[in-house]
C-alpha positions as CSV (number, residue, x, y, z in Angstrom):
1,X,-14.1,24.2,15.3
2,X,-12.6,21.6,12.3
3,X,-9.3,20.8,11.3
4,X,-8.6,20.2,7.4
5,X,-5.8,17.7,6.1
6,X,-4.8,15.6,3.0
7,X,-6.6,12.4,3.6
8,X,-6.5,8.7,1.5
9,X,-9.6,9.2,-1.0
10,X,-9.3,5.4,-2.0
11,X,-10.4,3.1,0.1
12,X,-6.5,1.2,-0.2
13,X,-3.4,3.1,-1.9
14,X,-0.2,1.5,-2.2
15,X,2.8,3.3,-0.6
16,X,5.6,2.7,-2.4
17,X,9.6,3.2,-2.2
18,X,9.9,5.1,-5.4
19,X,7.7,6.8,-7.1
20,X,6.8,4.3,-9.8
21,X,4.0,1.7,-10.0
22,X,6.8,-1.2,-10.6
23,X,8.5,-0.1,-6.9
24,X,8.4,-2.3,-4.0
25,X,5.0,-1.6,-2.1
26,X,6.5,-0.7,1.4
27,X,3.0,-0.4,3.2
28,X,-0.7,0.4,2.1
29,X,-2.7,3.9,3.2
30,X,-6.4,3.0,4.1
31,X,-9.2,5.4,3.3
32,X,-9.0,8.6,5.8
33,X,-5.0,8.3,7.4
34,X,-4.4,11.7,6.8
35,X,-1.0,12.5,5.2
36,X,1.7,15.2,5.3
37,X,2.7,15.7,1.7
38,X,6.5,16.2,1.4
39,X,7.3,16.2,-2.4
40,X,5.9,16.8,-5.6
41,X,7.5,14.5,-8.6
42,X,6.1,13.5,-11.7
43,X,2.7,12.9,-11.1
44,X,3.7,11.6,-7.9
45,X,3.6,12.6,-4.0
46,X,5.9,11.9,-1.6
47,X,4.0,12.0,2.0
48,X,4.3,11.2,5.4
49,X,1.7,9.3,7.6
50,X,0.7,11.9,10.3
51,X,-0.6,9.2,12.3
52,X,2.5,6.8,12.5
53,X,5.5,8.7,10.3
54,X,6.0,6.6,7.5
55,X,7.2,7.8,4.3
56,X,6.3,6.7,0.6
57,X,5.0,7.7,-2.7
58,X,1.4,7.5,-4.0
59,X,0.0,9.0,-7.2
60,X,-1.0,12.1,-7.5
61,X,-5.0,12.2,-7.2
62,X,-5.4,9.6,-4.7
63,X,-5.5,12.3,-1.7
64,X,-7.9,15.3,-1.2
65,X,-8.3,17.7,1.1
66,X,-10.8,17.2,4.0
67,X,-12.4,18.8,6.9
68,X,-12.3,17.1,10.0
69,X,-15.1,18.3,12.6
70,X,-13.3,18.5,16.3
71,X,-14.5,16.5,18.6
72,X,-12.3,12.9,18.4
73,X,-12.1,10.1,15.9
74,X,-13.5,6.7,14.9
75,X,-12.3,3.3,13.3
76,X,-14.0,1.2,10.8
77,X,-14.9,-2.2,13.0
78,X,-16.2,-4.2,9.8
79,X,-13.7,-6.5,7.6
80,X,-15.6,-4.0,5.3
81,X,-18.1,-1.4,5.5
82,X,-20.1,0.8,2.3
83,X,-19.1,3.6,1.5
84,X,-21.4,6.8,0.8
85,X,-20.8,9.8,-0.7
86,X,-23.8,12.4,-0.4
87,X,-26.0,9.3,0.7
88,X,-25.3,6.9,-2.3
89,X,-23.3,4.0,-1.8
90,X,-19.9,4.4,-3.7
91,X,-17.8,1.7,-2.6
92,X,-16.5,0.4,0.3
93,X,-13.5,0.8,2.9
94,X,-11.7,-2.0,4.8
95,X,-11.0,-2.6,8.7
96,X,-8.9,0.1,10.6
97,X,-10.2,2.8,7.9
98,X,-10.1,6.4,9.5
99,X,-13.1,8.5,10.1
100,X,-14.2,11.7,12.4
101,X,-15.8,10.8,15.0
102,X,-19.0,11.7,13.9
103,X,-18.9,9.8,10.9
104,X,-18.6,12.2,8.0
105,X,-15.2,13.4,5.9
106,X,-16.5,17.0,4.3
107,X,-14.6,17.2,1.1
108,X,-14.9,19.4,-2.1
109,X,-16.0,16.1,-3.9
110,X,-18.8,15.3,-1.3
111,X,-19.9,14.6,2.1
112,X,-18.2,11.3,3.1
113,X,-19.6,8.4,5.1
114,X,-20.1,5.1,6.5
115,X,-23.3,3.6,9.0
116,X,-22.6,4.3,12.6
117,X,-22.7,0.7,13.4
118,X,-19.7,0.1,11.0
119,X,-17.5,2.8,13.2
120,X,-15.4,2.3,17.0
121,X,-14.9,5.5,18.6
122,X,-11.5,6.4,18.9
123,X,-10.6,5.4,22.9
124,X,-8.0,2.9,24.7
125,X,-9.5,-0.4,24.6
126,X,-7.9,-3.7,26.3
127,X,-7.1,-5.7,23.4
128,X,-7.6,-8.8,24.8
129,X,-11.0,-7.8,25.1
130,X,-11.2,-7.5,21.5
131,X,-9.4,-10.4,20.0
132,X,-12.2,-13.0,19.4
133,X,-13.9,-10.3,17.6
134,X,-10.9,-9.0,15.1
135,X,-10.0,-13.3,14.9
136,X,-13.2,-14.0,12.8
137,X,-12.3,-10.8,10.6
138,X,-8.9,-11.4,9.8
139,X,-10.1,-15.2,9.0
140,X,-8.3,-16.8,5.6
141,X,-6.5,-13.4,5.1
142,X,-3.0,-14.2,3.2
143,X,0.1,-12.5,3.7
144,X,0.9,-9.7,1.6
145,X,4.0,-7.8,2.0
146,X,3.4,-4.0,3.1
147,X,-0.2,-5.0,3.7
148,X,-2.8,-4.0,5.8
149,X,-6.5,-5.2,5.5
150,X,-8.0,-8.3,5.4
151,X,-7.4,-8.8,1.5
152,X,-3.7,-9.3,2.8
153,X,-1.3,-8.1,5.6
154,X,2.5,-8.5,7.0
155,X,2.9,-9.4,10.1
156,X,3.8,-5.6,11.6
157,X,0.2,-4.9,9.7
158,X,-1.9,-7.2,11.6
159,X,-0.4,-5.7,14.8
160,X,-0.7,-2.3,13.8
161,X,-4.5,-2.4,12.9
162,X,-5.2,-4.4,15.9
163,X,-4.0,-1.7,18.2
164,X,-5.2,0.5,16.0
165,X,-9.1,-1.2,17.0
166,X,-8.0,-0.7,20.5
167,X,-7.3,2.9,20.7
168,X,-3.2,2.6,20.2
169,X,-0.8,4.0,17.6
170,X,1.4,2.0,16.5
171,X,4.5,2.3,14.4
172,X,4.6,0.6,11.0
173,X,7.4,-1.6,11.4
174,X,7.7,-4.6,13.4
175,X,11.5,-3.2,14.8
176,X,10.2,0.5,15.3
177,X,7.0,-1.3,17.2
178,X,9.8,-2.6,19.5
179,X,11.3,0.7,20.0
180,X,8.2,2.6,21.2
181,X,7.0,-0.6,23.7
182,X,8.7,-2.1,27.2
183,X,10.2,-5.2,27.7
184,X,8.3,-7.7,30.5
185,X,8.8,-11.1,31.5
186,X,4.8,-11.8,31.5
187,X,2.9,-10.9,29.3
188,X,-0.5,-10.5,29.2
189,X,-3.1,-11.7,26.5
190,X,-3.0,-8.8,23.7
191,X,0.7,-8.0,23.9
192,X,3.4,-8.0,21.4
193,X,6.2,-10.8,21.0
194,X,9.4,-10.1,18.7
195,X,11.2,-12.2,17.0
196,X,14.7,-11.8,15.5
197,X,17.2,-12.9,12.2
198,X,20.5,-12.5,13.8
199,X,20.2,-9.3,15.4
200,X,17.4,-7.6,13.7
201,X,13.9,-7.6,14.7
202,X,12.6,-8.9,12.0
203,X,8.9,-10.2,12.8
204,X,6.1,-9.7,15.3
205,X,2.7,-11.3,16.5
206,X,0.3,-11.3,19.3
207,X,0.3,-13.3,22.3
208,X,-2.7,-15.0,23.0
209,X,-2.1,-16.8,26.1
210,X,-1.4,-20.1,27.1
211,X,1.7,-20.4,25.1
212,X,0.2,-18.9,21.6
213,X,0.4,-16.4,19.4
214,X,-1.6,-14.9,16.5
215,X,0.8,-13.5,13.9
216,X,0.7,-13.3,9.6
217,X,3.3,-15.1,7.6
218,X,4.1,-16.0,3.8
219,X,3.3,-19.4,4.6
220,X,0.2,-19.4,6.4
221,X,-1.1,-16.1,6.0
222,X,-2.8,-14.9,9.3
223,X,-3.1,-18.1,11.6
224,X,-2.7,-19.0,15.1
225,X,0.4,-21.4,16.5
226,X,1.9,-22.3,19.6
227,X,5.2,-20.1,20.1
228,X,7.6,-22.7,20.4
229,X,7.1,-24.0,16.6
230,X,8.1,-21.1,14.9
231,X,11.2,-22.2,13.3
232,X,12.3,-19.5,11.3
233,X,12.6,-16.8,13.7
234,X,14.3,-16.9,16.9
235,X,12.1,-15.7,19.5
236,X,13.4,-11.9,20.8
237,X,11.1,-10.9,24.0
238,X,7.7,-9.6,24.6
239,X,6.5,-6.2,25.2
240,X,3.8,-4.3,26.0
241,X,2.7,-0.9,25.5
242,X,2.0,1.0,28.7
243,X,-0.9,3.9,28.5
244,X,1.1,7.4,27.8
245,X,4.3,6.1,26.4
246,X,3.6,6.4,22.2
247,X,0.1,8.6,21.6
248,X,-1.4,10.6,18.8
């Protein structure tokens, strides 16, 4: 049994809000997040991201249609891992890039791949128990608005991809992030801490314990710092996702 869908064919696309290369980049699609195409315009599609809902245009040609074999999913582990089409090495595809679980996209342009050792099988992980490995591969990344690998990320896209690693579908947005996790008074290494401009939910990062977080700014890029210097922000409440609440 397989499944087919509109996948990413590039190993980043950016999403914009109109469809025009000079529009604001609202997000980035990684190689394999399979799409729900909307709108046709000008050379351009309007899609939706099956596996988090978010809406944007990316030209036409950067998505083709792929079948994926049933039996789960898996997540590129590696800041970034080759990329082989029929065997031979075509490029390569960042952290939190999609893949069937066996490894290997089945398109009319080839058979896609990457090593086994470079893939996570889709499951619930505890993501404080992958933290110090996702540190070292976010290390030096800047901040890049609407981004999401570890050539540059917003701070919504660092939390994303990081529950992403851990078997957890997250929402693009640092408020809508909010919306599908619970409030707690403890929080536990791994969960998520808001922050608000006025009444907006505006930023988010990940508590690390003993009074830090790991979050990505325009100042610092991605960078760890105690909770109570972050100056710009006013700090909103933690949350946590609970197991059953926000699934694929």
């Amino acid at each position: 049994m397989s499944e087919g869908y509109w996948i990413v064919r590039q190993a980043v696309v950016p999403l914009r809000a109109e469809p025009s290369h000079r529009s604001e980049q609202v997000s980035q699609l990684l190689w394999g997040e399979p799409q729900q195409i909307l709108l046709e315009e000008r050379g351009w599609l309007y899609v939706r991201g099956i596996l988090d809902g978010y809406v944007g245009w990316v030209p036409g040609g950067t998505l083709c249609w792929a079948v994926h074999p049933f039996g789960g999913w898996a997540v590129v582990q590696q800041r970034y891992a080759p990329l082989l089409c029929n065997g031979r090495q075509v490029g390569w595809v960042p952290l939190g890039a999609l893949f069937p679980a066996e490894g290997t996209w089945l398109t009319a342009l080839g058979s896609y791949h990457v090593p086994r050792s470079a893939l996570r099988p889709w499951g619930p992980t505890p993501l404080a128990q992958l933290i110090p490995a996702l540190r070292p591969l976010f290390a030096g990344t800047p901040y890049l608005w609407g981004g999401k690998t570890p050539a540059g990320i917003d701070c919504s896209g660092l939390t994303q991809i990081a529950y992403r690693l851990a078997g957890v579908l997250l929402p693009r947005d640092a408020y809508q992030q909010a919306e599908v996790t619970l409030p707690v008074e403890q929080p536990k290494v791994g969960d998520l801490v808001f922050f608000s401009t006025g009444a907006r939910i505006t930023h988010v990062a990940l508590w690390l314990g003993e009074g830090r977080i790991w979050q990505a700014t325009p100042a610092a890029g991605v960078h760890e710092v105690p909770l109570t210097v972050l100056f710009t922000h006013t700090f909103h409440s933690f949350r946590t996702w609970v197991a059953g609440y926000f699934v694929i």
